[in-house]
VOGU-951392 format. One record per residue (C-alpha): residue number from 1; x, y, z negated. Coordinates in Angstrom, 3 decimals. Last residue first. Layout:
<rs>
NUM_X_Y_Z
...
</rs>
This chain:
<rs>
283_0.646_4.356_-25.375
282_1.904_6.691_-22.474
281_2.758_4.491_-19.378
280_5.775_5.437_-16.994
279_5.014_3.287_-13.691
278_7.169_0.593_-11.765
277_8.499_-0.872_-8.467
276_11.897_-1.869_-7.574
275_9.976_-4.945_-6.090
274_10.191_-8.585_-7.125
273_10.986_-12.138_-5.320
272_10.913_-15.138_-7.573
271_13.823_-17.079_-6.495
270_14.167_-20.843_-6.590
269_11.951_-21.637_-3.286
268_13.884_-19.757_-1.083
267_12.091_-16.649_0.295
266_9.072_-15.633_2.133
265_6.417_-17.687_0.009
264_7.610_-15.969_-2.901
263_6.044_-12.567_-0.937
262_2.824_-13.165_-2.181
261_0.320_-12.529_1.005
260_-2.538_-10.766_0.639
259_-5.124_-10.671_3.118
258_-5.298_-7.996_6.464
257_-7.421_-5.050_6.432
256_-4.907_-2.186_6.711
255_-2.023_-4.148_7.645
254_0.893_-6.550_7.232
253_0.187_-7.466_3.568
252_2.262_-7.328_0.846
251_2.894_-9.000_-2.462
250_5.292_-9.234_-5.598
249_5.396_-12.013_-8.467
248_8.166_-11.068_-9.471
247_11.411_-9.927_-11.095
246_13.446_-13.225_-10.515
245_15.487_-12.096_-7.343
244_14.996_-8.228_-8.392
243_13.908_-4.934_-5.485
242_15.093_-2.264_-4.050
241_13.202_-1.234_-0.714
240_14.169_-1.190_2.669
239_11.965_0.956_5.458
238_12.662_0.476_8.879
237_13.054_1.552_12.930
236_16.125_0.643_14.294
235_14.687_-1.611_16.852
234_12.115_0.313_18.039
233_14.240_3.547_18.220
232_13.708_6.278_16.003
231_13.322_10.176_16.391
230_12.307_11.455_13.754
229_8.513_11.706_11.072
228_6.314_8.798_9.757
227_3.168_8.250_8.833
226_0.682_5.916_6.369
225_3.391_3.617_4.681
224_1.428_1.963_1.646
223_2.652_1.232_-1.330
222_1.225_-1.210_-4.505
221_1.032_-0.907_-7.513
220_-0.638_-4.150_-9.471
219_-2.220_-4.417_-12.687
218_-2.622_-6.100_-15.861
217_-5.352_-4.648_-18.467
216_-5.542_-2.298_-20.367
215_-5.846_0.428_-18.277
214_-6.998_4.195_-18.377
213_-6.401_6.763_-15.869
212_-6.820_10.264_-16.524
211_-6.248_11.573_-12.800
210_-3.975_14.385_-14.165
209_-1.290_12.194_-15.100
208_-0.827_10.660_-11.406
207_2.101_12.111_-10.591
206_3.913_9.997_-7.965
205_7.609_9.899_-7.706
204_9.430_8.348_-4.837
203_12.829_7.470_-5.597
202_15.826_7.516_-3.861
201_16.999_6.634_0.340
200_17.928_8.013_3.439
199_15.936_11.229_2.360
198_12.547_13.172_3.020
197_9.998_11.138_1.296
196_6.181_12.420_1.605
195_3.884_11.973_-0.936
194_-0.103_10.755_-1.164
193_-2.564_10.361_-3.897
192_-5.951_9.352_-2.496
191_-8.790_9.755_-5.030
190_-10.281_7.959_-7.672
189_-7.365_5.388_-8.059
188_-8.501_1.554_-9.339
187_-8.204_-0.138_-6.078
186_-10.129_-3.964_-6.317
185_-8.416_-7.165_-6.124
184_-4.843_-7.587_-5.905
183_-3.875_-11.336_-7.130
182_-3.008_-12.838_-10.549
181_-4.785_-15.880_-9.885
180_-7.509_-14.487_-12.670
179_-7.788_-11.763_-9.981
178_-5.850_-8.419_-10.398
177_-6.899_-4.618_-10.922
176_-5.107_-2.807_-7.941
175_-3.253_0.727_-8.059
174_-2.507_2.322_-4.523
173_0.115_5.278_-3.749
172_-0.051_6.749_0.025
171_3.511_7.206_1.215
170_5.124_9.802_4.188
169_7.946_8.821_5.533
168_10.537_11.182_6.767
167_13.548_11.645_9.073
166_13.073_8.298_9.359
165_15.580_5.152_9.100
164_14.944_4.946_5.435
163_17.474_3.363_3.259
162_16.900_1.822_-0.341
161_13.587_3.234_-1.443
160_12.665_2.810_-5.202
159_9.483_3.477_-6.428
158_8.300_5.062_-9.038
157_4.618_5.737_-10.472
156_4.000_8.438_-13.071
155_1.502_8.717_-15.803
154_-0.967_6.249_-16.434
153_-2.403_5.787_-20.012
152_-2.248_2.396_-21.707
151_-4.563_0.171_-23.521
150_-3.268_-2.411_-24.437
149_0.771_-2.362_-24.499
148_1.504_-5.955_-23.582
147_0.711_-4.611_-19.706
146_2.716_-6.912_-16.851
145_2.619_-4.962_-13.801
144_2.860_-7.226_-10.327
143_4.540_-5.301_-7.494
142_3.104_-4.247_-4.410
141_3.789_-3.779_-0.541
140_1.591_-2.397_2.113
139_0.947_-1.996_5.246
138_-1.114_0.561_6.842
137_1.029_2.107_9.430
136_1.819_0.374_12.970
135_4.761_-1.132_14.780
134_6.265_-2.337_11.353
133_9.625_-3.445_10.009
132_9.856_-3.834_6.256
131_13.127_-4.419_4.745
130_13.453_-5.940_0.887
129_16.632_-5.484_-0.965
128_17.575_-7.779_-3.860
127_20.768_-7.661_-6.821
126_20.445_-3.853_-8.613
125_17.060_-2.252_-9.173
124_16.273_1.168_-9.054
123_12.782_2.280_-10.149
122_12.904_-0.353_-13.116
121_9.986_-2.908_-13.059
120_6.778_-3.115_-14.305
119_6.082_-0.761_-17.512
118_7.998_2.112_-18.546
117_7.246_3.185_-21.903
116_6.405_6.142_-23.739
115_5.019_7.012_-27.015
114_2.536_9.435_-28.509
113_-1.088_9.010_-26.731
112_-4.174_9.622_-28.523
111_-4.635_13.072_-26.983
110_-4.525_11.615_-23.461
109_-7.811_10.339_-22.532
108_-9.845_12.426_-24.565
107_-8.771_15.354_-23.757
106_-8.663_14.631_-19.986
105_-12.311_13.864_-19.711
104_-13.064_10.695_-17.938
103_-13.360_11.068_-14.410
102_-16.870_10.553_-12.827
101_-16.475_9.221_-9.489
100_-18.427_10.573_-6.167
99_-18.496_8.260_-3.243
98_-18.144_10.009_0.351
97_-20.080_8.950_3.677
96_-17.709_7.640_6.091
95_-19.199_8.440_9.915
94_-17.306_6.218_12.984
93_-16.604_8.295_16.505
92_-16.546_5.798_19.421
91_-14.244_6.111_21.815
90_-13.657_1.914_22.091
89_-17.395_0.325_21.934
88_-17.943_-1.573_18.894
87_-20.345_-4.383_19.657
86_-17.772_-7.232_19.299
85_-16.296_-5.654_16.321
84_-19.280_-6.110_14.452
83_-18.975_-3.014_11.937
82_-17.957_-2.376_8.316
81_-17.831_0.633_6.414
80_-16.398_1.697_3.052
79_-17.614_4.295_1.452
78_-15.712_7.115_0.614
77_-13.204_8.147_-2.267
76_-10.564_5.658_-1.686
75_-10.482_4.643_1.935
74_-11.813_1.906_4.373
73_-13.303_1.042_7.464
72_-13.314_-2.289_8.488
71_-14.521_-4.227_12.176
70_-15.567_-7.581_11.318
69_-14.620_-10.432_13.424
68_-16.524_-12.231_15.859
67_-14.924_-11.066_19.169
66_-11.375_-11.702_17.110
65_-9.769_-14.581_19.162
64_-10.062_-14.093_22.543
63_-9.477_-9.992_22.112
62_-6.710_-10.346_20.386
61_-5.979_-7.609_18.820
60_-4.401_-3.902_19.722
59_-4.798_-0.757_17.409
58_-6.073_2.638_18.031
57_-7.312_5.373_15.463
56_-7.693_8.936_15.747
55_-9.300_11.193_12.924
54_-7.243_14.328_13.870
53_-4.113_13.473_11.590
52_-4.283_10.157_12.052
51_-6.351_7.226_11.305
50_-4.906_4.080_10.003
49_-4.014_0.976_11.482
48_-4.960_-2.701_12.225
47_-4.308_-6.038_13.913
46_-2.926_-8.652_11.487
45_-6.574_-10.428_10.165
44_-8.492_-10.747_7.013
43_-10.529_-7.973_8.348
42_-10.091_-6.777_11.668
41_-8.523_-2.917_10.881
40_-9.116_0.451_9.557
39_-7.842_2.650_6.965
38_-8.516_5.839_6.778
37_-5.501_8.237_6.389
36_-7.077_11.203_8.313
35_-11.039_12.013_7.935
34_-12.256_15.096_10.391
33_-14.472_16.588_9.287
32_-18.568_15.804_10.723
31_-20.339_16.524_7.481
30_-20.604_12.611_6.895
29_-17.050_11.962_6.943
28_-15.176_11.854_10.212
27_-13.551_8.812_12.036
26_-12.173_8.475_15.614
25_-11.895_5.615_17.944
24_-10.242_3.019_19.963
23_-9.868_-0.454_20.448
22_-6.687_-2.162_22.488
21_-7.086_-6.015_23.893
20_-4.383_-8.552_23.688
19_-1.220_-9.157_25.443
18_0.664_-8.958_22.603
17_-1.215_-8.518_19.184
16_0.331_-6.058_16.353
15_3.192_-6.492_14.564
14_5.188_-7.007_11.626
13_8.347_-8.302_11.410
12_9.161_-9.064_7.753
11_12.781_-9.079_6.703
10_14.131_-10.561_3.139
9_17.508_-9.940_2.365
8_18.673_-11.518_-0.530
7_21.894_-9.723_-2.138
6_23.631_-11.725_-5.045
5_25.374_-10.062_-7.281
4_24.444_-12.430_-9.960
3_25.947_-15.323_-8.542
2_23.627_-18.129_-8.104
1_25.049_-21.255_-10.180
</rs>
């Protein structure tokens, strides 16, 4: 019998190519801003980034290896781009053109709404801790949501971070409709929603009851690390999240553009792997 205290420590090194080639560039929207936070990588592949705080990008891959890959450029609220990576030319600046949504209207959304749940799972788990170790931002981890609700309104995503070896992270939330193979498909949020953590560990807390957002359906939320702040050394540096032996399914993927990955194929094959991950619904 597994003891119920048990702690399963799962580690994921992360990383970019060795040896390999680095490309370069900046991205702006169609006015010529500056866009920070965009995602951008070799899709399907483990060599990718996001865009800083002036529009810079950089990233190694293989250069062997990838010549025929796509080149993605991604983020909620513009359109996403996607080059030849073979004829993109490090330096050069890449244009996102914006997508308007229509929201629906807030009185309608949440009038009908008495009671409150919390759906997924609870904010601080006890038994599992998950560590992510990266060399680059744009990775992302997500826990399945099971809704028996129908349709629910969204208001407030938690997640539960263990220890933090930064002086600060800062997080970019994501919410995915799923596949019939109960995968991550397409990002439901209108517009970025982004916090910064400033502790060793807690909850992150994401408002989200102004974006009106209706779902009756499963779902996934997901995180995404897109900065970090202090003085850390390579090997120290890491993010550990709470997280259930039999609370699953859960993903990840190493970067930007890279596939989904469930994250039961990391651990023993008796343990169903989830994330202290969940969201306060209004039904």
């Amino acid at each position: 019998m597994i003891n119920k205290t048990l702690i399963l420590i799962c580690v994921f090194f992360l990383y970019n190519s060795v040896n390999g080639q680095t490309i370069s560039g900046f991205i702006k929207d169609q006015n010529n801003e500056i866009l920070s936070y965009v995602n951008v990588g070799i899709l399907g592949k483990s060599a990718g980034t996001v865009s800083d705080g002036s529009g810079a990008f950089s990233f190694e891959y293989d250069a062997k290896e990838n010549t025929k890959d796509t080149l993605r450029f991604s983020m909620i609220g513009y359109e996403t781009k996607d080059l030849l990576l073979a004829d993109f030319a490090s330096g050069t600046t890449v244009n996102l053109n914006e997508t308007v949504y229509d929201l629906p209207d807030a009185e309608v959304s949440a009038k009908a709404f008495k009671k409150e749940k919390l759906l997924g799972n609870p904010p601080k788990p006890k038994g599992a801790f998950y560590t992510y170790q990266d060399d680059s931002y744009g990775g992302e981890i997500g826990q399945y949501v099971k809704n028996r609700k129908g349709e629910v309104w969204l208001k407030e995503a938690q997640f539960y971070v263990h220890e933090s070896s930064f002086d600060s992270v800062v997080f970019r939330l994501k919410i995915y409709d799923l596949t019939k193979n109960k995968m991550p498909e397409n990002q439901l949020l209108p517009e970025n929603v982004i916090q910064t953590f400033k502790a060793d560990n807690g909850i992150v807390k994401f408002d989200i009851s102004d974006l009106n957002i209706l779902i009756d359906t499963d779902f996934m939320l997901a995180l995404e690390c897109i900065n970090t702040y202090g003085e850390v050394t390579e090997i120290s540096k890491s993010l550990t999240f709470g997280g259930g032996i039999w609370s699953g399914p859960s993903y990840y993927k190493e970067t930007s553009q890279s596939d989904w990955l469930n994250l039961k194929a990391e651990v023993p094959f008796f343990v169903n792997p989830g994330l202290g991950i969940g969201v306060i619904v209004k039904y």
